[in-house]
C-alpha positions in Angstrom: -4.4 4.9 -18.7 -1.8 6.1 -21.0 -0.1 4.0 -23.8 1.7 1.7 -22.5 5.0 0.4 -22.5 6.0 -3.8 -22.2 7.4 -5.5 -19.3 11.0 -7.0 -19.8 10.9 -9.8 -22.3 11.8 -13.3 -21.2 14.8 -14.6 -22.1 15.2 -17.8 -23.7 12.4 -19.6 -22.3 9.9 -22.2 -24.0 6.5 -21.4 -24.0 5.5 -24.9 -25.4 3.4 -26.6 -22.6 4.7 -29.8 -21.6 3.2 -33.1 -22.9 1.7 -35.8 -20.4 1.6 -39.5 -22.3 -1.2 -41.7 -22.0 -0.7 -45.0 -21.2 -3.3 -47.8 -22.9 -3.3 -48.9 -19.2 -3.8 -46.2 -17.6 -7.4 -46.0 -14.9 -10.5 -45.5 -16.7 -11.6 -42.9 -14.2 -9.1 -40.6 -15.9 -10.8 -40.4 -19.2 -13.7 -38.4 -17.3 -11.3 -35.7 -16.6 -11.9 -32.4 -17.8 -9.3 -29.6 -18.3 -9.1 -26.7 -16.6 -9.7 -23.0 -18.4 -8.4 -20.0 -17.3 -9.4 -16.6 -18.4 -7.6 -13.4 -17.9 -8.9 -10.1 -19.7 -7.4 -6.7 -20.0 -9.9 -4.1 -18.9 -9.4 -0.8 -20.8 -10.7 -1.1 -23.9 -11.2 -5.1 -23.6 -14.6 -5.3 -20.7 -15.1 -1.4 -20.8 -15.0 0.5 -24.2 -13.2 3.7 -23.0 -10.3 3.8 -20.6 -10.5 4.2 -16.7 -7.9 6.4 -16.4 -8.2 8.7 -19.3 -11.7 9.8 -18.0 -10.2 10.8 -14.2 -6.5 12.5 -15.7 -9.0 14.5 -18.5 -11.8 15.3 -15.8 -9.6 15.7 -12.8 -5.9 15.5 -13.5 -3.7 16.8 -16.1 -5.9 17.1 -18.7 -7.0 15.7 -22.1 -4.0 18.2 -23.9 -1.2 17.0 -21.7 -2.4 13.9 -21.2 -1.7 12.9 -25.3 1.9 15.1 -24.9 2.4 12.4 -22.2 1.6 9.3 -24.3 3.7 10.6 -26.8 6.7 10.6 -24.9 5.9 6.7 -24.1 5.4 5.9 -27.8 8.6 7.9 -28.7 10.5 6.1 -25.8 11.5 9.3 -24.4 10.1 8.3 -20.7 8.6 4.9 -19.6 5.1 4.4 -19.0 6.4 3.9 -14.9 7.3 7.3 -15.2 4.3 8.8 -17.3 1.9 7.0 -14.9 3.7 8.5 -11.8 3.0 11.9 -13.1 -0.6 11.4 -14.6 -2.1 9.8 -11.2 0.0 12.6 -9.2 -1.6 15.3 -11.8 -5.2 14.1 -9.5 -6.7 16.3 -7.2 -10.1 14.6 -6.3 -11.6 12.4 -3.7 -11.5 8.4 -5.0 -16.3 8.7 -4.5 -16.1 11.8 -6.6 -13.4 11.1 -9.1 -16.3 7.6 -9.4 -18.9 9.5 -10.7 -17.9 11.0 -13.7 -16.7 7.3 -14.6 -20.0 5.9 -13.9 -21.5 8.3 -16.4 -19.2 7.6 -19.2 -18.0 4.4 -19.0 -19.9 1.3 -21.1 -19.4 -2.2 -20.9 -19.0 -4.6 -23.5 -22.9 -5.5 -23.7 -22.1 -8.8 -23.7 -19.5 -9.1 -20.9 -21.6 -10.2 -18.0 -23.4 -13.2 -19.7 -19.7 -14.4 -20.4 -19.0 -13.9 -16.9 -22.2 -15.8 -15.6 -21.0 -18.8 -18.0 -17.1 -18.8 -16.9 -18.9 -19.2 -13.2 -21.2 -21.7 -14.1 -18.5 -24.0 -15.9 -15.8 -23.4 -13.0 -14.1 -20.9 -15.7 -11.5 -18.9 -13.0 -11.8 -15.0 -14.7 -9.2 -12.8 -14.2 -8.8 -9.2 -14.9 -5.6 -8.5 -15.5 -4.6 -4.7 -16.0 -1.6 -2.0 -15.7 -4.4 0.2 -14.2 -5.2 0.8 -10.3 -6.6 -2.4 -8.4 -9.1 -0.2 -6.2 -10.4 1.7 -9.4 -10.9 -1.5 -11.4 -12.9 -3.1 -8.1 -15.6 -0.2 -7.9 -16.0 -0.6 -11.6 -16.9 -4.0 -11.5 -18.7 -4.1 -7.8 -20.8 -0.8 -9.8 -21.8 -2.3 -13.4 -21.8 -6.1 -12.2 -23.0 -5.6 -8.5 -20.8 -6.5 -5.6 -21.5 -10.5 -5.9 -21.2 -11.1 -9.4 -17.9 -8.7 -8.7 -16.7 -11.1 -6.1 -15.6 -13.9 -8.4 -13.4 -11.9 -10.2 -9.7 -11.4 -9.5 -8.1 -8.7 -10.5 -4.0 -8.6 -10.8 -3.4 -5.3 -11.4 -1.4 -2.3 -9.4 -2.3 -1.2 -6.0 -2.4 2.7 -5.1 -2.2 4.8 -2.2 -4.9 7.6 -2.0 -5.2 10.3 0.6 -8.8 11.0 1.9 -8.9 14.0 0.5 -7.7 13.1 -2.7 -4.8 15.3 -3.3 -2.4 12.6 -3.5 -2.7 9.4 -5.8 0.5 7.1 -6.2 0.2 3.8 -7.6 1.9 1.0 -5.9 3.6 -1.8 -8.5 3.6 -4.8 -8.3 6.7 -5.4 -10.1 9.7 -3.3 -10.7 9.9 -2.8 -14.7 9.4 -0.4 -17.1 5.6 -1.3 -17.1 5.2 -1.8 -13.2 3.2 -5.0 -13.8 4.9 -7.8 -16.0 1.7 -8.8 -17.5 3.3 -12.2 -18.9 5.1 -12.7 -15.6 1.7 -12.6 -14.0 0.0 -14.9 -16.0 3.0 -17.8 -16.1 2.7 -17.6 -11.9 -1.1 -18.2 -12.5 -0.2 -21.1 -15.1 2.4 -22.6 -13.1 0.2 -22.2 -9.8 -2.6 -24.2 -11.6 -0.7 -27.2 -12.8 0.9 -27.3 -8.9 -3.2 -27.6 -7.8 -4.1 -30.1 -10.2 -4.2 -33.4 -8.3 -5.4 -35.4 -11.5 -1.9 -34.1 -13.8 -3.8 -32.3 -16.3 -2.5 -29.2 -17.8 -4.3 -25.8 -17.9 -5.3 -24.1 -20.6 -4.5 -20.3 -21.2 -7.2 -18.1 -22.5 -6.4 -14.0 -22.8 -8.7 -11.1 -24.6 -7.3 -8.0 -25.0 -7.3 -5.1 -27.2 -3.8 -3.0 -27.4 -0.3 -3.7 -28.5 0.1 -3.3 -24.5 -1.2 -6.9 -24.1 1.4 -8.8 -26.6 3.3 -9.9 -23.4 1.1 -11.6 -21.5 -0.9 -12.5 -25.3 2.0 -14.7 -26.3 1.8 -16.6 -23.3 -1.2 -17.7 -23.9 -3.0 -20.9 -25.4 -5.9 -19.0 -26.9 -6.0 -14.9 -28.0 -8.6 -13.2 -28.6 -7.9 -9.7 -30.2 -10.8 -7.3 -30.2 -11.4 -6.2 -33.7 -10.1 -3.3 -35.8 -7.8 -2.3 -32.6 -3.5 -2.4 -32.4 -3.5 -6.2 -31.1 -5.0 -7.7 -34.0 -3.9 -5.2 -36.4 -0.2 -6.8 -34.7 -1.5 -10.5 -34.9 -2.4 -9.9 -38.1 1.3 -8.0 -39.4 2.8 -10.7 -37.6 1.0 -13.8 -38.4 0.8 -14.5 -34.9 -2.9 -17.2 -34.1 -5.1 -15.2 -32.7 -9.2 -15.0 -32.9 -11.0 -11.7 -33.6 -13.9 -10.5 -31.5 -16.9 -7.6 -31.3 -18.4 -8.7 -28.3 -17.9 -11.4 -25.4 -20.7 -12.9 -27.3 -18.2 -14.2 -29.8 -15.6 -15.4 -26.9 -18.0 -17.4 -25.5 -19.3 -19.1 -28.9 -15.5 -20.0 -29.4 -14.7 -21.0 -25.8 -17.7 -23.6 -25.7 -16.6 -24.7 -29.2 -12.3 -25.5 -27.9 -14.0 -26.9 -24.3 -15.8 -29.6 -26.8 -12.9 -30.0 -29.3 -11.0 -30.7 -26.6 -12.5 -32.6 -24.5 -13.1 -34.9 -27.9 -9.5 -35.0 -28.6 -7.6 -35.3 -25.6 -10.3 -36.8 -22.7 -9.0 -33.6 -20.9 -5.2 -35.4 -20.4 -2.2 -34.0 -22.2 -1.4 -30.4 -23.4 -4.3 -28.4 -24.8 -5.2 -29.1 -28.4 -4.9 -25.0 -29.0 -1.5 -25.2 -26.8 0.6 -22.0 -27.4 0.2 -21.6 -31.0 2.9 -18.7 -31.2 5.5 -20.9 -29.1 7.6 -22.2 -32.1 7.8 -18.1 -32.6 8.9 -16.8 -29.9 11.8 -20.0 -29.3 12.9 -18.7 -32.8 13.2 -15.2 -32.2 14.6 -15.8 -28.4 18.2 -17.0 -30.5 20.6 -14.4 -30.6 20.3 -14.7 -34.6 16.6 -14.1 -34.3 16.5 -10.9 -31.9 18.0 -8.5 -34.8 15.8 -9.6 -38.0 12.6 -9.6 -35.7 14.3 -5.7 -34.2 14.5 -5.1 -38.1 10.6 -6.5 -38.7 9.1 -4.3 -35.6 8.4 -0.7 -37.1 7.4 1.1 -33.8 9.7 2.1 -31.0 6.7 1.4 -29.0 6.2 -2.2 -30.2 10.4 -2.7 -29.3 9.6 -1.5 -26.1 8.0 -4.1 -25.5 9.4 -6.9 -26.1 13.2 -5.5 -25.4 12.6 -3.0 -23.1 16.1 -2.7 -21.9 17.4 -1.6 -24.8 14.4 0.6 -26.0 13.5 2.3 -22.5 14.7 5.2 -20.7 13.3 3.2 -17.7 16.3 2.1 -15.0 15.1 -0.1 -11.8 15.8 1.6 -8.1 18.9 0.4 -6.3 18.9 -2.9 -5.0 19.1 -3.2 -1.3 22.9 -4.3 -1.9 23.6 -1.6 -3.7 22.2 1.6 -1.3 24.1 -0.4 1.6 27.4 -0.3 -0.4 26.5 3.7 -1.3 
């Protein structure tokens, strides 16, 4: 997929995750509690090494030339990544099987993805894949490299498309209307908010994302736990921006860490509370959410690219469709 460019950035809003006391009195059973993890993952880059949609545009589309005029155009915030997507899946002219293979051939997973998998299912670890790519693409992928079972248990939240038979028309179908077409953070928060509604026992989730790109900062900071693959943007950002993160080479290292916070927690809190790793980059983002804040962090952020995504109505060229309201009233 091309370079992408961030959903709208929340306004105001405390990522902090609330704090449940503990009463001395409170029923013993409660101290066997154990908190629940959830794992989402961009896919791009993050599971796979190479990029889903760059092989099909380069292979089958628009081509590897046109395709890197059209990322530029993102980066420089002359279009929006809604509308340099719209043209790069149109640019296909392939069946969805036969547009498959030449990503079967040249894709690799991270050699170490699938045993993390197989541990998120054995400890009751929900996995996620969450991705501004094409929700049928992403599923062959997986049922392909993981087989169709293993596949099953994860979810993906990611755009749907419309595909003709013959493949001469691909259009994706967002799932939100921004700049992005999937409000990555957005997503995540409904998956948070969903999980403390489930929780019959009043503990609080706790947030785990991996990603690799500058495209995952807004769903990153609303995390408990990041993990930024190394030598790629997201760390390189973490690291500019002293924002907590944990580097990673393989899923190996993820899952060395996540066993490691599951004990430390479960040590420290009895699984009741907020996380011990709760949002470290909360106190951040309340700071620069102040109208005083916004302009020195606009001064700190070098990119356009990196503006776009956390303000992207001031950096994108991106404007929503009418609402309903408003083509009645035309």
């Amino acid at each position: 997929m091309p370079a992408a460019v961030p959903p709208p950035a929340v306004v105001s809003k405390d990522l902090n995750v609330p704090f449940t006391s503990f009463a001395p009195n409170q029923n013993p059973d409660m101290l066997k509690i154990r908190r629940k993890i959830i794992c989402f993952s961009d896919f791009d880059g993050t599971i796979f090494m190479q990029d889903t949609g760059h092989i099909l545009f380069d292979n089958h589309g628009c081509g590897a030339t046109r395709r890197e005029i059209l990322d530029g155009q993102i980066k420089s915030g002359e279009r929006s990544f809604r509308e340099v997507s719209e043209e790069m899946w149109g640019s296909l002219n392939v069946p969805f099987e036969d547009g498959f293979e030449v990503m079967e051939k040249t894709l690799e997973i991270d050699p170490d993805f699938q045993k993390f998998h197989k541990f998120c299912i054995e400890e009751g670890i929900p996995f996620n894949v969450i991705s501004a790519g094409l929700k049928p693409i992403l599923r062959k992928v997986l049922d392909t490299f993981l087989g169709e079972e293993e596949s099953s248990h994860i979810e993906i939240v990611a755009n749907d498309a419309s595909i003709t038979e013959d493949g001469t028309h691909w259009s994706p179908i967002w799932r939100h209307d921004t700049s992005l077409g999937h409000d990555k953070a957005l997503s995540v928060n409904e998956y948070r908010s969903q999980a403390k509604l489930e929780s019959e026992d009043g503990t609080i989730p706790l947030i785990v994302f991996i990603g690799d790109g500058v495209s995952d900062l807004p769903a990153a900071r609303e995390a408990d736990v990041l993990f930024a693959r190394n030598g790629l943007r997201l760390e390189e950002y973490c690291i500019e921006n002293k924002i907590a993160h944990i580097g990673f080479d393989t899923f190996a290292d993820i899952e060395r860490e996540v066993r490691a916070i599951m004990e430390e927690d479960e040590r420290k809190t009895k699984g009741l509370g907020r996380p011990v790793r709760f949002n470290p980059r909360a106190n951040m983002w309340r700071r620069i959410s102040s109208k005083n804040g916004v302009p020195r962090l606009v001064a700190a952020t070098p990119s356009k690219e990196e503006k776009m995504f956390l303000w992207p109505d001031a950096f994108s060229e991106y404007k929503p469709s009418q609402t309903i309201a408003e083509s009645v009233a035309a």
